[in-house]
C-alpha positions in Angstrom: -20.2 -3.6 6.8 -20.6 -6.8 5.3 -20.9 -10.4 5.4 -19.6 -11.5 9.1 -16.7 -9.0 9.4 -17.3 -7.3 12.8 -14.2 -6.5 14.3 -13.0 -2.3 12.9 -10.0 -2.8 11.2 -9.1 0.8 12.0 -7.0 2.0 14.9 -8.0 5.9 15.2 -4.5 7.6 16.3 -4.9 11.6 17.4 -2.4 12.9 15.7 -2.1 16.5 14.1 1.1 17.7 13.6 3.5 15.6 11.1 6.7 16.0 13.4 7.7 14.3 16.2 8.7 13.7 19.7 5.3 12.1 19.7 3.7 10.3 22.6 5.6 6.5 24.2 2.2 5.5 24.1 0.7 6.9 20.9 4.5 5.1 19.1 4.0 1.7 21.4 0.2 1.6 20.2 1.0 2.4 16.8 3.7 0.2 16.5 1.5 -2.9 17.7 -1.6 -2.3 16.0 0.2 -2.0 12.4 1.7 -5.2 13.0 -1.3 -6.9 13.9 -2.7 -5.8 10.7 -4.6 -2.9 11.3 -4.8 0.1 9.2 -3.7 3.6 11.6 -6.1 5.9 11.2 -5.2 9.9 11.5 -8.6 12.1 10.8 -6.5 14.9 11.7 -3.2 14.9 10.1 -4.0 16.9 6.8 -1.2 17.1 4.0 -1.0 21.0 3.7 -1.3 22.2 -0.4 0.3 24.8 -1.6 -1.4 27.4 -4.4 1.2 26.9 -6.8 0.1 23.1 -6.7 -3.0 23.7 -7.8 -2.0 23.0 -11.8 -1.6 19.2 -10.0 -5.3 18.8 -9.6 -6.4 18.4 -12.8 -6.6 14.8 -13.9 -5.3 15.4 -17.3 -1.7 15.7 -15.9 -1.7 11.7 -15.6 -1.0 9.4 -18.9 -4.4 7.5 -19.0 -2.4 4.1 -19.9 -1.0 4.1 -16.1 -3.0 4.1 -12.8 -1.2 6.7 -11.1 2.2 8.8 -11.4 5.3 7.7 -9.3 8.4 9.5 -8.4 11.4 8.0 -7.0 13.2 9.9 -4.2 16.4 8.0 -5.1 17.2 10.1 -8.6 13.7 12.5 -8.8 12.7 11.0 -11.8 9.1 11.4 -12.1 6.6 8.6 -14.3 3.4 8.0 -15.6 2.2 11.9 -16.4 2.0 13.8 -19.7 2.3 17.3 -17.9 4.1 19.7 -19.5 7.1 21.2 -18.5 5.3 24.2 -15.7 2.8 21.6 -14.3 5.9 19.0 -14.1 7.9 21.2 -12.0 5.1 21.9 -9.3 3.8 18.0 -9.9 7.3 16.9 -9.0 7.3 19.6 -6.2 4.3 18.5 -4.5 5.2 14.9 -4.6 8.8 14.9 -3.6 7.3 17.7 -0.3 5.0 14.9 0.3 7.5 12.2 0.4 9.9 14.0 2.2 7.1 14.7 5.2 5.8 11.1 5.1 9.2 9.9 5.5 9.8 12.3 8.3 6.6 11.2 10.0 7.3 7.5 9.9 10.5 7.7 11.2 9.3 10.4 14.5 5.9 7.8 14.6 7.6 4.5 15.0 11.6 4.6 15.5 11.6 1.0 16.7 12.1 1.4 12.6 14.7 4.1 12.6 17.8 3.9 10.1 16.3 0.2 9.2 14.1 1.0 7.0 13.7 2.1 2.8 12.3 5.0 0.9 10.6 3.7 -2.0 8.4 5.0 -4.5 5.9 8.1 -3.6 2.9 8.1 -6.2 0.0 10.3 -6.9 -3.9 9.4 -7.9 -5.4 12.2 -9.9 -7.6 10.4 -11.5 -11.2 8.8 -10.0 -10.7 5.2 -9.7 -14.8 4.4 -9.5 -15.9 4.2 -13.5 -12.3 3.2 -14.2 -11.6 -0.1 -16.2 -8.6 -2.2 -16.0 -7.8 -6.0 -16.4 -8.6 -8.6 -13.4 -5.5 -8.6 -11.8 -4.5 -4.8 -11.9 -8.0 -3.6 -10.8 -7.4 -2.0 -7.1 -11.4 -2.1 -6.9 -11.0 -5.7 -6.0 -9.9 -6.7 -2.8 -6.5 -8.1 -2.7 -3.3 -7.9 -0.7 -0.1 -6.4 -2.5 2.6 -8.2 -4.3 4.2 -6.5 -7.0 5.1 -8.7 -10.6 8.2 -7.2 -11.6 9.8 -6.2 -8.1 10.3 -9.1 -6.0 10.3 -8.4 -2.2 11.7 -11.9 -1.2 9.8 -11.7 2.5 10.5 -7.8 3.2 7.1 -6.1 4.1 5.4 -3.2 2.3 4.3 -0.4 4.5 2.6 2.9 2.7 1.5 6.3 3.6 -1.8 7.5 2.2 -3.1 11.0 2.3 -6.3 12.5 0.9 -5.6 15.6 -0.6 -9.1 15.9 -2.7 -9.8 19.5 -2.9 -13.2 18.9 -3.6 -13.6 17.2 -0.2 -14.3 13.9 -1.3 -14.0 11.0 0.3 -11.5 7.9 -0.1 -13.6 4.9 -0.2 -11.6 1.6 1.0 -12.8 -2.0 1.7 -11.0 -3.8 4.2 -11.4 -7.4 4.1 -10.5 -10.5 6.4 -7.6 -11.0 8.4 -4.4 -12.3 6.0 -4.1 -15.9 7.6 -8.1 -16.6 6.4 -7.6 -14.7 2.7 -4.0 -17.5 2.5 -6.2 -20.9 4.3 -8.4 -19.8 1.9 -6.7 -20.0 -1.6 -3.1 -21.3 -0.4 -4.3 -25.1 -0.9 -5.0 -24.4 -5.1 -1.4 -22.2 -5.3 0.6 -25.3 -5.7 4.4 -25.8 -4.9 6.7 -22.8 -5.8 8.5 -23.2 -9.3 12.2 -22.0 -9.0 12.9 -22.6 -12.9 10.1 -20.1 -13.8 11.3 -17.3 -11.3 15.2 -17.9 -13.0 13.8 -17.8 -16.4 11.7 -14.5 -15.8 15.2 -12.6 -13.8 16.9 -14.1 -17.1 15.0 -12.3 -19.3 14.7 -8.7 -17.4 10.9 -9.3 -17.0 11.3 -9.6 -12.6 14.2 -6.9 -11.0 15.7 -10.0 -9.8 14.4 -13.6 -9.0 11.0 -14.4 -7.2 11.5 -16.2 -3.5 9.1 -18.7 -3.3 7.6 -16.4 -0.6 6.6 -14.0 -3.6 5.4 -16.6 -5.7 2.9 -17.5 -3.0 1.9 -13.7 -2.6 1.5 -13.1 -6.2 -0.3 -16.6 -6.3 -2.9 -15.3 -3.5 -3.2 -11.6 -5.0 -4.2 -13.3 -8.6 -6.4 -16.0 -7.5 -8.7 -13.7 -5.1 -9.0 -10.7 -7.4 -10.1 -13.5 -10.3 -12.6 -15.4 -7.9 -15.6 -13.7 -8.5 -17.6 -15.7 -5.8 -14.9 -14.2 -3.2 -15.3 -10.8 -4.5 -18.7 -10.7 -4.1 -19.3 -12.2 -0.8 -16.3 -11.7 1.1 -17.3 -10.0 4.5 -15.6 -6.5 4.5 -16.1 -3.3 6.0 -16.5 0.0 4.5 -14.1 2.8 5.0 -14.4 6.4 4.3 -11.1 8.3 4.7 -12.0 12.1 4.5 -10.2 14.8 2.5 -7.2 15.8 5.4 -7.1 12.8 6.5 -4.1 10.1 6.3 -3.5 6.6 7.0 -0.9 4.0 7.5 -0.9 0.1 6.9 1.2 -2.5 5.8 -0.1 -3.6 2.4 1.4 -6.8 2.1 -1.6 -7.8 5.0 -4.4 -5.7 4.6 -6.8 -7.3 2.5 -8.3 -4.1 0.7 -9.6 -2.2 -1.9 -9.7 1.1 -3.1 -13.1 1.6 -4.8 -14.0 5.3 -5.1 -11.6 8.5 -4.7 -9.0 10.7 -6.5 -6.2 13.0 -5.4 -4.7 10.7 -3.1 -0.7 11.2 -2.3 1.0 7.7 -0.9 4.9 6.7 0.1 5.7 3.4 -0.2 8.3 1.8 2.4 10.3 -1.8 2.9 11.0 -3.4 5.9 12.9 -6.3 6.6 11.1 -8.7 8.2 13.7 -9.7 11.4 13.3 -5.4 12.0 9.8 -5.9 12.9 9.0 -6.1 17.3 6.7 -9.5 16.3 8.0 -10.9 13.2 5.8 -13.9 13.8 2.8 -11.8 12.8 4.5 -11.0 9.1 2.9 -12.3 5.9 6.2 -14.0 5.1 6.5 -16.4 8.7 2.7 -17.3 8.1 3.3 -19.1 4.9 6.3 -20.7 6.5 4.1 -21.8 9.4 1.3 -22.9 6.8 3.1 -24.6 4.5 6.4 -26.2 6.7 8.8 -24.7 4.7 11.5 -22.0 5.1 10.4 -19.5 1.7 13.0 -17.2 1.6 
């Protein structure tokens, strides 16, 4: 723990099978404490390997340039590794099983969500992130909340699915930082007004997958300015977390503020969620910055 951050941002959920009917309760008290921000914790709920997979476990099947390997469910293509064409097969195996399960899950753990909700991307970490070096803004080591530069999510929410799959045992190290409305009172007031010429000019010229809301202006403006204040990085109250190999967990991105600072061979599936699907939309990153700035942003 550190600084003044007291409160455990994890809700531990017992869990150990990845198929539903689960639990009213265990849904209603999942369903709640994700949208309050917290990050669902399942020490239980290992992601099970298969031998044939094991040719996935060596970090030289990722492209060093990239931070991790992605595979879309949509079309199967798969990004980011330098695998040949036997390790690609059981690479693109493994990931597409896992995303297929994490879908599953989601859907059996919280079907308040059911049939209003999209698959996106399902990526894989090989590679130990402590030691690694990247630019300011695309280092995960600093704390940050998510907003993605070329994919606009004009006010829909970003849930993912993490599991540890180390078969070394090793840990996932996470810091989870303040609740979102302090990390946006914090650096909102230096952000300035949305610009809706720039986000035209950058869908104009391919460099966005269509134009910025001034909703993800704002979010891109806070991810920027509080991985580049080094004063906030190194005293913002946090707390340490330590998700084992078999373990998996469950937050909406878009609202934790956290990083990922030591770990490798970690599976994740990224969803989207509209933000008028959610039970308590009010507590959504996108009605916050309406109710902190006065204006409509999307």
């Amino acid at each position: 723990m550190y600084g003044s951050y007291a409160i455990s941002a994890l809700e531990r959920i017992a869990i150990t099978g990845w198929q539903g009917p689960f639990a009213d309760a265990e849904r209603s008290r999942s369903l709640g404490s994700l949208e309050l921000g917290k990050v669902l914790y399942f020490p239980d709920l290992p992601f099970t390997l298969r031998e044939s997979w094991a040719v996935s476990f060596s970090p030289m099947v990722a492209d060093r340039r990239v931070k991790n390997i992605s595979y879309d469910p949509k079309n199967g293509a798969l990004k980011g590794t330098i695998a040949a064409q036997r390790e690609l097969l059981r690479l693109r195996e493994m990931i597409a099983t896992f995303s297929e399960t994490a879908a599953r899950f989601v859907s059996d753990l919280l079907p308040f969500y059911a049939g209003r909700i999209e698959l996106g991307r399902a990526s894989y970490r090989p590679v130990e992130i402590a030691g690694r070096e990247y630019s300011r803004l695309k280092d995960d080591k600093l704390l940050h909340i998510d907003a993605f530069p070329s994919t606009p999510t004009r006010g829909r929410r970003i849930l993912r699915f993490f599991s540890n799959v180390d078969p070394a045992g090793n840990p996932r190290i996470w810091y989870v930082g303040e609740p979102f409305a302090q990390l946006a009172a914090k650096f909102l007031p230096a952000l300035g007004r949305p610009n809706p010429p720039v986000a035209w000019l950058l869908a104009a010229v391919g460099a966005t997958r269509g134009r910025r809301s001034a909703y993800d202006q704002l979010m891109l403006g806070l991810h920027n300015t509080a991985k580049r204040d080094a004063a906030f990085q190194k005293s913002a109250a946090r707390e340490e977390i330590a998700f084992p190999a078999g373990s998996s967990w469950l937050c909406f991105t878009d609202q934790v503020v956290h990083a990922a600072v030591a770990g490798q061979h970690v599976l994740e599936q990224t969803f989207y969620l509209d933000v008028d699907v959610m039970a308590e939309p009010t507590c959504s990153p996108l009605r916050t910055l309406e109710r902190m700035t006065g204006q409509k942003l999307c």
